[in-house]
N, C-alpha and C positions, 0 to 999 in steps of 0.2 A: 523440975520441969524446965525446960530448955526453951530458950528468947522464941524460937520461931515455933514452939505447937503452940504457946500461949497466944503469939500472934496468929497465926491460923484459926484458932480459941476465939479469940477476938474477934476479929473479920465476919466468922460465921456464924456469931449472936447479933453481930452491926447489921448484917446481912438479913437475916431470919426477921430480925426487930423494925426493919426498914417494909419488906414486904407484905410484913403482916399491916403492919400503920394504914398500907398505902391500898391493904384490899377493900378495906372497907365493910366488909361483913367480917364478922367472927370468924380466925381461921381456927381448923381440927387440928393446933398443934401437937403433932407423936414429934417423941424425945426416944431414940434408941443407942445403948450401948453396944459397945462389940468389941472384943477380943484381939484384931488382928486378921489376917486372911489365911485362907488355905488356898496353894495354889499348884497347879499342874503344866508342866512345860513340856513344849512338844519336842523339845529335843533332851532324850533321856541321858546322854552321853556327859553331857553337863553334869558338874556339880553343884547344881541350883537349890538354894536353901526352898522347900514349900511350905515349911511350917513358920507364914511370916506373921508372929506373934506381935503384940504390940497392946492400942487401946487407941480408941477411937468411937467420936459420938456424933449423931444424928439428927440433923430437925428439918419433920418434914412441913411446912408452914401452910398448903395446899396441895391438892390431888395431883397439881403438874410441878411443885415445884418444893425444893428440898437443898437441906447444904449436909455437907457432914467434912469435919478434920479429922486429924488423930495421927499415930507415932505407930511403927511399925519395923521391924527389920525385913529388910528384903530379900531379895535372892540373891545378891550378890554378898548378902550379911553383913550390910550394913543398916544403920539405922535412918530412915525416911519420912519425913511430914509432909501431909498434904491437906490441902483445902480446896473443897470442891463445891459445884453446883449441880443439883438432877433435874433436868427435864427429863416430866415423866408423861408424854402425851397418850402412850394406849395402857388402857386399862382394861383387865376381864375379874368377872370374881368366879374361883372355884371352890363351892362350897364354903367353906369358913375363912378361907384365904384370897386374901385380893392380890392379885399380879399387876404390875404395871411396868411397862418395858419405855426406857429410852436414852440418852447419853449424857453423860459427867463429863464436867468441864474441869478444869484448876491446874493448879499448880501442883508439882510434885519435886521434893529433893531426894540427896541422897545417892546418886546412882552414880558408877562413877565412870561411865559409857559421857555423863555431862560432869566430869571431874567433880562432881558432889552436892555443883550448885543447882538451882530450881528451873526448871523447867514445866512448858506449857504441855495441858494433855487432854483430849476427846477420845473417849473411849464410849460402845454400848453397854447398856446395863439394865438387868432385870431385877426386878425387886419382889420380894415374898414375903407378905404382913398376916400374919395371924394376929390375934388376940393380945400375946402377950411374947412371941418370940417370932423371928423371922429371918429372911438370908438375902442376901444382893449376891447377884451373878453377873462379873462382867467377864469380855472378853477382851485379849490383849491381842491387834489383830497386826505384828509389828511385821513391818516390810521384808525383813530377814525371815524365811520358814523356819529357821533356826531358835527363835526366841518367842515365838506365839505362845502363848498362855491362857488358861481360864482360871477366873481365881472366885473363889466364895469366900463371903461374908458372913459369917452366924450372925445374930444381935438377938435383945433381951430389948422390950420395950418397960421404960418406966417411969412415961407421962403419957 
């Protein structure tokens, strides 16, 4: 495991462990894993990897608020770490599934558009919680039409 997902690792337990202290009632900590992303690029012309494999985990500490890091290859087929925060202010339940929609903050490397090093990033993102597995949808809304994206997240919850 590689200096910066352990640090991202890191951060996102300091993080989780700080907010929960600081809410004061009992939070519903869910812990989810997840695989890597699937993603889809609006420009097909490209040879953009979308099977961006990896491993990556989740903790969401409260109904508005959540971190998740983890190790990934991306489209450009390189390998990528990030650590992020979710605000998640709307929420609906449908049926067995809760939605909540809102935006991921952090940091991301890897790319080499920023010659590899880490860079800042806001993106939207919807979240789908079952029981015991679930999916995050965000969208990639970048200034070039050329490079937009939508990427899914599977996950497995198991805490």
């Amino acid at each position: 495991m590689s200096f910066r997902f352990r640090a991202c690792a890191c951060v996102g337990l300091a993080l989780c462990s700080t907010i929960a202290a600081a809410g004061g009632a009992e939070p519903s900590l869910q812990i989810w894993l997840n695989p890597g992303f699937l993603s889809y690029h609006s420009d097909r012309s490209q040879d953009y990897r979308e099977d961006n494999i990896g491993f990556g985990a989740e903790a969401v500490v409260a109904p508005d608020h959540g971190f998740f890091s983890g190790t990934f290859l991306n489209s450009d087929d390189v390998r990528s770490h990030y650590g992020m925060y979710q605000w998640r202010p709307l929420h609906w339940q449908l049926k067995s599934v809760s939605v909540s929609g809102g935006l991921i903050t952090g940091f991301i490397d890897g790319y080499p558009k920023n010659d590899g090093g880490w860079f800042f990033a806001v993106l939207p993102m919807f979240f789908f919680e079952g029981e015991r597995f679930g999916a995050n949808f965000a969208i990639v809304p970048a200034s070039d039409p050329d490079h937009r994206l939508v990427a899914i997240q599977l996950k497995l919850r198991v805490h």
